[in-house]
N, C-alpha and C positions, 0 to 999 in steps of 0.2 A: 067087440068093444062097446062099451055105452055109451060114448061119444064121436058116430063114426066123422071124420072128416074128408076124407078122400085130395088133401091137397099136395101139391108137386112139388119137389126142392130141387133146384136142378133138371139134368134131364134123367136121372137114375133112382130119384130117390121119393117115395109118395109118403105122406103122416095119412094113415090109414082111421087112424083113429086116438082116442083115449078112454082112460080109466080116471077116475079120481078116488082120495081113498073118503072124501063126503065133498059134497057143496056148499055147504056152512062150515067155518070156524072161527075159531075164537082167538082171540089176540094172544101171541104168546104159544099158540099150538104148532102143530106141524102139521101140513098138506102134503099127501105123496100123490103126484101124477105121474101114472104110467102112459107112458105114447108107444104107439103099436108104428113099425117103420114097416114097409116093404120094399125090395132091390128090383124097380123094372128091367135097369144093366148094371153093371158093374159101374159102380163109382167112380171118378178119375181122382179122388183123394182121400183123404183122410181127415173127417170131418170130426167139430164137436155141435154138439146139438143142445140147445138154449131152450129153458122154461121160465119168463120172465111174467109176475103178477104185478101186473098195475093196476094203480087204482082210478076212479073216474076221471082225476084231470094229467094220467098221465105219470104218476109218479110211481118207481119200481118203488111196490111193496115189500117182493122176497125174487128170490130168483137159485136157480141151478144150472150151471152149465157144467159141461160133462163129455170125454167121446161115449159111444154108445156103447153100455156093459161097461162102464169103467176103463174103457179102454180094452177090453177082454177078446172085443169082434170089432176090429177098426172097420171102418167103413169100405175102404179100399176091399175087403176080405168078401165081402158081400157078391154075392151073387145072383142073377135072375133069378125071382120066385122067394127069395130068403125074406122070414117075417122075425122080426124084432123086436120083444118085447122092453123095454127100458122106464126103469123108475129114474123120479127126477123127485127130490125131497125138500119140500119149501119151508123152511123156518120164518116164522112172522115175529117181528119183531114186539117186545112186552110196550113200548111204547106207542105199538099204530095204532090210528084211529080205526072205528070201525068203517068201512067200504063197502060197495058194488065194484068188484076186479073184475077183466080181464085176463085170461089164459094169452101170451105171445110166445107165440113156439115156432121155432127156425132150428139153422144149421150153419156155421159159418166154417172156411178154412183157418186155424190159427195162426198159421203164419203168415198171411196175408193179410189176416183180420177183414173180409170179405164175404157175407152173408150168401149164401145160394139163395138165389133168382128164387121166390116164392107163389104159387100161382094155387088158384082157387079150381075150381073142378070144371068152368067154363072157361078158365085161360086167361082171367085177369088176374093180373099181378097187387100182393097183397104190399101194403105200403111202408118201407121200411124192410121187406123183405121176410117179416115175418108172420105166419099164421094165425091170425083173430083169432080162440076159440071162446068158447061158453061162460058163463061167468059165474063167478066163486065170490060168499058173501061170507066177510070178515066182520064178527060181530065184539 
């Protein structure tokens, strides 16, 4: 990946990393983030996994939520050692301003509507439950 991350959802489930498909773009374009998943164990559910772009104070830009594959390889299906690659495709709206965003990537169950416990690679926990990553400039 070119953005490795190594962080934890849960206890089964690590964001290995990403792809982006640029760092820049422009108002009105589309950003596709790919997140790379790996299965430490078997999942105890059936998750969807969230790519939310904010921008500096906070305000979702664009966003995709998704299960992983479309739904194609539910999470429950996973098993030890399984790597996953999943695009997530962000529409920016023709009206944003331009920004310095934030990548927020998680997983939550939908029927509880209850994020997986999200944790950084030394074991603190990321706030809100979801993963800080790198940051994406809307021009």
């Amino acid at each position: 990946v070119d953005y490795p991350v190594g962080a934890r959802l849960g206890d089964a489930i690590t964001l290995v990393g990403y792809d982006l498909s640029a760092d820049e773009v422009r108002v009105g374009d589309t950003l596709v983030v790919t997140l790379v998943w790996r299965a430490e164990a078997i999942p105890d559910g059936d998750y969807t996994a969230f790519v939310h772009l904010l921008d500096e104070n906070g305000n979702l830009v664009a966003q995709d939520d998704h299960p992983p594959l479309e739904n194609e390889y539910r999470t429950s299906f996973w098993a030890p050692g399984d790597v996953v690659r999943d695009a997530y495709i962000l529409t920016l709206g023709a009206d944003q301003a331009p920004c310095a965003c934030t990548l927020h990537v998680g997983m939550y169950d939908p029927e509880a509507e209850v994020r997986l416990a999200a944790y950084d690679g030394v074991g603190r926990r990321f706030e809100g439950d979801a993963v800080v990553t790198g940051g994406v400039t809307v021009k």
